[in-house]
C-alpha positions as CSV (number, residue, x, y, z in Angstrom):
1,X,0.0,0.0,0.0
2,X,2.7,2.4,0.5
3,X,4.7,1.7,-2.7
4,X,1.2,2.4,-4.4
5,X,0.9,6.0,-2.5
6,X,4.5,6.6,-3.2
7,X,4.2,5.3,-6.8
8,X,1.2,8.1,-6.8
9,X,2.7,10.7,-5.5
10,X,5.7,10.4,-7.8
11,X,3.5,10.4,-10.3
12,X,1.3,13.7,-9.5
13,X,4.7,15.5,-9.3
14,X,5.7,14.6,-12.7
15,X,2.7,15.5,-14.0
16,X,2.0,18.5,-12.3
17,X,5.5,19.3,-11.0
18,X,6.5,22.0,-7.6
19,X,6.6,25.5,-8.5
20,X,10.3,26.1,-7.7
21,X,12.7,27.2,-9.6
22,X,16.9,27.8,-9.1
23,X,18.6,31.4,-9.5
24,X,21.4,31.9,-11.5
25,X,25.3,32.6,-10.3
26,X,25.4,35.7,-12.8
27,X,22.6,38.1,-14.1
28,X,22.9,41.4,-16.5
29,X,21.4,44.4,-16.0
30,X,20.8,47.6,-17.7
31,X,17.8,49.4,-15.1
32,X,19.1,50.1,-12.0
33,X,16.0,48.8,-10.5
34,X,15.9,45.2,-9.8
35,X,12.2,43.1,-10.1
36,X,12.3,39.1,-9.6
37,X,10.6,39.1,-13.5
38,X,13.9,40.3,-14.1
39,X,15.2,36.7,-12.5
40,X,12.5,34.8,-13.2
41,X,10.6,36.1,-16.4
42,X,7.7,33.5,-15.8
43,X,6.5,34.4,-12.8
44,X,2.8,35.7,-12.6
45,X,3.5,38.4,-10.2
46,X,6.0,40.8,-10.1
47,X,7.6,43.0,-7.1
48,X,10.7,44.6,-6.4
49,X,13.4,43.1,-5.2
50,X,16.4,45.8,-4.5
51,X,17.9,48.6,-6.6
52,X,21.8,48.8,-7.6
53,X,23.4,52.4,-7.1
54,X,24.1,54.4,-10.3
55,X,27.5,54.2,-10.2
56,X,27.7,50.4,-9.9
57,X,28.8,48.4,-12.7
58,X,29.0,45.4,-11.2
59,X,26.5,44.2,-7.4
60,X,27.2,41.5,-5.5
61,X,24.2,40.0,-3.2
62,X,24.2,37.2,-0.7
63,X,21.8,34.7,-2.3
64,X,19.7,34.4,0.8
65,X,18.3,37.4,1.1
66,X,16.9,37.2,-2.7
67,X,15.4,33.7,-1.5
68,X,13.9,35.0,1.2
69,X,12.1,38.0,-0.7
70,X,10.6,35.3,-2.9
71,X,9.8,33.2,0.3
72,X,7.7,36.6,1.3
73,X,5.8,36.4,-1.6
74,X,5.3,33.0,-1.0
75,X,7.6,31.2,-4.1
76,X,10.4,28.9,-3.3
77,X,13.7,29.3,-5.3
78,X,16.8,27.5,-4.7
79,X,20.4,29.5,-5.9
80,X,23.0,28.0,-7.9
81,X,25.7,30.3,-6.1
82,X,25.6,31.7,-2.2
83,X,26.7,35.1,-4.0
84,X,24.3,36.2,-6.7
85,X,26.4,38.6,-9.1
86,X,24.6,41.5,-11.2
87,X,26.9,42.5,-14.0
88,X,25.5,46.0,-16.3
89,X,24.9,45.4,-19.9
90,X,26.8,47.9,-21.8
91,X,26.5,48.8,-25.8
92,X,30.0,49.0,-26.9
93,X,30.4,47.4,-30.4
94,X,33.3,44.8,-29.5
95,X,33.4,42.2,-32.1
96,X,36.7,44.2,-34.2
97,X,38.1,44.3,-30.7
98,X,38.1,40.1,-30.2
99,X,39.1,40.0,-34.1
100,X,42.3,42.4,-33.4
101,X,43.0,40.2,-29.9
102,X,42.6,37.0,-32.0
103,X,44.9,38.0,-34.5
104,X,47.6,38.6,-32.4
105,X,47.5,35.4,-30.5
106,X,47.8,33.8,-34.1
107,X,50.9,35.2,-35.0
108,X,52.2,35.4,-31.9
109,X,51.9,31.2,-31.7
110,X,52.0,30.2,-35.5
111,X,55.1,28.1,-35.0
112,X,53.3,26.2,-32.0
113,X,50.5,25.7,-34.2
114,X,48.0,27.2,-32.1
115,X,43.7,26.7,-31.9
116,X,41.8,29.1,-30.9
117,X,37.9,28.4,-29.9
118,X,36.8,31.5,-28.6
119,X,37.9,35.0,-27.6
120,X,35.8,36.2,-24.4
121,X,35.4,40.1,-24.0
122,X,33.5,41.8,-20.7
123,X,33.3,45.7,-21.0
124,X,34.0,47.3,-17.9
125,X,33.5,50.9,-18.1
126,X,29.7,51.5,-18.7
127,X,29.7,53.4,-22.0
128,X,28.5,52.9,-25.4
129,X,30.2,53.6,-28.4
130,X,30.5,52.0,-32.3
131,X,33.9,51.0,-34.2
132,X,33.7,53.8,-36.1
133,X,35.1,55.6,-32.9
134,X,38.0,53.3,-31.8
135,X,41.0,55.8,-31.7
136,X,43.3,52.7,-30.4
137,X,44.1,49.3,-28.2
138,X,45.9,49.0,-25.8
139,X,47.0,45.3,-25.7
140,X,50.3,44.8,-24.3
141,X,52.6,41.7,-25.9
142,X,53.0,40.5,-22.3
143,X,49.4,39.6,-22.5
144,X,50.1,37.1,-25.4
145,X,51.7,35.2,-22.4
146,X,48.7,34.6,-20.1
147,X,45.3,33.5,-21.0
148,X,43.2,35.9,-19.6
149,X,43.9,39.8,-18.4
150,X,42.9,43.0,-18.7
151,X,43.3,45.8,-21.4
152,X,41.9,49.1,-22.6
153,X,41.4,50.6,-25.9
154,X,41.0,54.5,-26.2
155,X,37.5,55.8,-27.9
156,X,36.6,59.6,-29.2
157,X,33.4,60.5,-27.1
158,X,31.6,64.2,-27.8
159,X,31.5,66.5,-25.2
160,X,29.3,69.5,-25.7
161,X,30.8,70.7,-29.6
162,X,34.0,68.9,-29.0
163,X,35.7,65.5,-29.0
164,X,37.4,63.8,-26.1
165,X,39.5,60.4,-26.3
166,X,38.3,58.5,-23.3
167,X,39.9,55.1,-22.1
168,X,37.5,52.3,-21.7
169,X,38.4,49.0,-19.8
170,X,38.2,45.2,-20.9
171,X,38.9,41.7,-19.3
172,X,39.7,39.2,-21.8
173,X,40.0,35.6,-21.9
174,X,40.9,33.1,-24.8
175,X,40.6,29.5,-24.9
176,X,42.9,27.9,-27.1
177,X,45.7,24.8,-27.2
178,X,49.2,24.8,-28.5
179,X,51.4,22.7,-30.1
180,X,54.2,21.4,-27.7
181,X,57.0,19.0,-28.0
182,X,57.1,16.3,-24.5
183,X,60.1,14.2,-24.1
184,X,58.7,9.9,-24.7
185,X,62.1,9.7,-22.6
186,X,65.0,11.0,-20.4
187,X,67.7,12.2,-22.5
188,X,71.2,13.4,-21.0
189,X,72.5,16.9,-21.6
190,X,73.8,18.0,-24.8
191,X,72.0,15.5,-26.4
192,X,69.6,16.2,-29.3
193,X,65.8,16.0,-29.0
194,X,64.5,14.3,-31.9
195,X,61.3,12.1,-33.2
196,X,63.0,9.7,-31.5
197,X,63.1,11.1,-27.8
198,X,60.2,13.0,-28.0
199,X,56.6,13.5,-29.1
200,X,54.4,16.1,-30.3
201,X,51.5,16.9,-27.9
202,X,48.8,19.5,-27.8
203,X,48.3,21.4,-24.4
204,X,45.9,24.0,-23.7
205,X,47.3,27.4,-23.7
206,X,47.6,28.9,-20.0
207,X,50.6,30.8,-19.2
208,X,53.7,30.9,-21.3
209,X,56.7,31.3,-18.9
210,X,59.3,30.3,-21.8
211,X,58.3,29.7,-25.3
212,X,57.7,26.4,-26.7
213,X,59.9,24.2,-28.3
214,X,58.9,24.4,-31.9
215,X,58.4,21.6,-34.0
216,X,60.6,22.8,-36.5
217,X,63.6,22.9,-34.2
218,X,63.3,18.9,-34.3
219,X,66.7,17.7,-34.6
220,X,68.8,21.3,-34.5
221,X,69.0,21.6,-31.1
222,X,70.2,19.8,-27.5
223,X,68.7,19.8,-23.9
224,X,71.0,21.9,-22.0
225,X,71.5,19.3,-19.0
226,X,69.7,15.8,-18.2
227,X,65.7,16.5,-18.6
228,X,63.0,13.6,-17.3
229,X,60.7,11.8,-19.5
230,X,57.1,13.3,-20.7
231,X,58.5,17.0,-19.8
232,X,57.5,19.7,-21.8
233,X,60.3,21.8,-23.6
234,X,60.7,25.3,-23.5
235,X,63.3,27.2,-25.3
236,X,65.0,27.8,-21.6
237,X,66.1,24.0,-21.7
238,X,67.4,23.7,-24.8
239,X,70.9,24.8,-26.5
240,X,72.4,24.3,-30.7
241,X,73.4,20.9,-31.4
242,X,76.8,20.4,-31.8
243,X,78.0,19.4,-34.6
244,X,81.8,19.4,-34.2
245,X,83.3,17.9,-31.4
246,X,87.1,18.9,-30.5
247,X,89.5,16.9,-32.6
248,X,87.5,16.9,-35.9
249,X,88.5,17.7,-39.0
250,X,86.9,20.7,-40.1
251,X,87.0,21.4,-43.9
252,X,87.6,25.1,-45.0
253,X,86.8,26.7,-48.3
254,X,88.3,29.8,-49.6
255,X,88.4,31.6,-52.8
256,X,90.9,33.5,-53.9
257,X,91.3,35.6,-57.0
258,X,88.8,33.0,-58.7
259,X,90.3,29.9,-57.7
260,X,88.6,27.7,-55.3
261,X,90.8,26.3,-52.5
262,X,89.7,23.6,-50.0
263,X,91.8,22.4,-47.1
264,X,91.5,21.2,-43.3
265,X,91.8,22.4,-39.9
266,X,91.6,20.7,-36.7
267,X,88.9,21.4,-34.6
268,X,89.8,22.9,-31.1
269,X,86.4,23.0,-29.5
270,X,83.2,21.4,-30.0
271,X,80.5,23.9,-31.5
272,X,77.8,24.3,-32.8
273,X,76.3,25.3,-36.4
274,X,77.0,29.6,-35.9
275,X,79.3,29.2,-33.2
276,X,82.8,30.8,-33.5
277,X,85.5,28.3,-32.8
278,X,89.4,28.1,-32.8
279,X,91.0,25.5,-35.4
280,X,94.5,24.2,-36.1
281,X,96.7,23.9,-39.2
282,X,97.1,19.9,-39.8
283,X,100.8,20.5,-40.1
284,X,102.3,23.3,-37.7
285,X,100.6,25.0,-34.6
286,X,99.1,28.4,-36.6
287,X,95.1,28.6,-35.2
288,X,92.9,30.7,-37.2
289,X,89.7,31.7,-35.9
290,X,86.6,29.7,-37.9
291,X,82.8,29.8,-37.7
292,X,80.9,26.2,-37.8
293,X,78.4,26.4,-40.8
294,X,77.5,22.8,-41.0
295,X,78.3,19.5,-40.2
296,X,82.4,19.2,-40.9
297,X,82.2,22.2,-42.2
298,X,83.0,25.8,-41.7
299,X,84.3,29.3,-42.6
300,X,87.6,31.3,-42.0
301,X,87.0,34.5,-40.0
């Protein structure tokens, strides 16, 4: 008998369910003057809940004190949040703004391959103004190194007969991932980081401390000391591969007065490709100084 009332009661509440609904964490607002239709837009009454000073932009309310207005009035309402926050709607045309923001991140992080799948913008200072009057923006390259910040751009704004530039203030955030090269392996320092030792990943785009391995640099460059496995590399860990070791034979071209000449020096350091390095006659102890352009290879100085 009680699983049948239960059974029925279940029932009855699915068909005509409780009047109660949930507030949200985060509501907009362009009145200062705050009903609960402006919360709950199906209610059949309306009545006023509070009022948000002129100079506000953005209110912060316990949610409490909004459920128990609409306890009052005899509605029950749950909240998603304990803090209800009430954010002004502004008119500032901001869609060239995201485009300009989302252009620099791309070539900023073209060599790490990066994809971007949004660009989130929140005005802060209350005004409204159109493209048209975007005098500049203010987004600092050190923002390309975090994933969300803060920015202004500078509008022209009349003011009686004349014009006035006037900053307004943004918060950005972007979500996006970037190409990244992880280590499959420890590899000892000096050594080079290759398909072999390491892996292309994706990671998502946070804060860049030091940049990113690139994915062309496969196989051109070292780790600068011993480096675990599944690390990701930053430019800070690595160094040029060496290419000549102290002892090699290093061969020389030069041309003089149309006539190619070849011969071979003795390598006196290791180096790398672009480093300068000293380099001894096969037969004697003359040194000239010599710049590594290749493999076995390089250039008198």
């Amino acid at each position: 008998m009680l699983r049948l009332i239960f059974i029925l009661l279940f029932f009855a509440n699915w068909v005509y369910p409780l009047p109660y609904s949930v507030l949200e964490a985060e509501y907009r607002f362009k009145n200062q003057t705050i009903y609960a239709k402006d919360l709950l837009p199906d209610l059949q009454n309306n009545f006023l809940l509070f009022e948000i000073p002129k100079s506000i932009n953005s209110y912060q309310v316990k949610s409490s004190q909004i459920v128990e207005k609409f306890a009052n009035e005899g509605i029950s309402v749950g909240a998603k949040a304990p803090i209800i926050t009430f954010k002004r709607i502004v008119g500032g045309e901001i869609e060239g703004i995201r485009k300009y923001i989302l252009a620099e991140f791309l070539r900023e992080y073209q060599q790490n391959k990066i994809k971007v799948d949004a660009v989130h913008l929140e005005q802060i200072t209350p005004i409204d103004f159109n493209e048209e009057a975007i005098v500049s923006i203010d987004f600092h390259s050190k923002l390309l190194k975090r994933r969300e910040g803060s920015f202004d751009i500078v509008v022209q704004e009349k003011n009686g007969e004349k014009l006035r530039n006037r900053k307004v203030y943004f918060k950005y955030a972007i979500d996006a991932t970037l190409q990244a090269i992880q280590t499959s392996e420890a590899i000892s320092g000096r050594q080079s980081i290759n398909h072999h030792n390491a892996r292309l990943i994706r990671i998502p785009f946070e804060r860049i401390s030091s940049a990113l391995m690139k994915e062309s640099e496969m196989g051109k460059v070292a780790v600068r000391s011993y480096t675990p496995k599944d690390i990701i590399v930053t430019q800070d860990r690595l160094i040029l591969k060496r290419v000549v070791k102290k002892g090699d034979k290093i061969s020389i071209s030069v041309t003089e007065e149309g006539i190619l000449l070849e011969f071979i020096l003795e390598a006196q350091k290791d180096g790398a490709i672009g480093d300068v390095i000293k380099a001894r006659a096969l037969q004697g102890k003359k040194t000239y100084e010599v710049e590594i352009i290749e493999a076995g290879r390089g250039r008198l100085l």
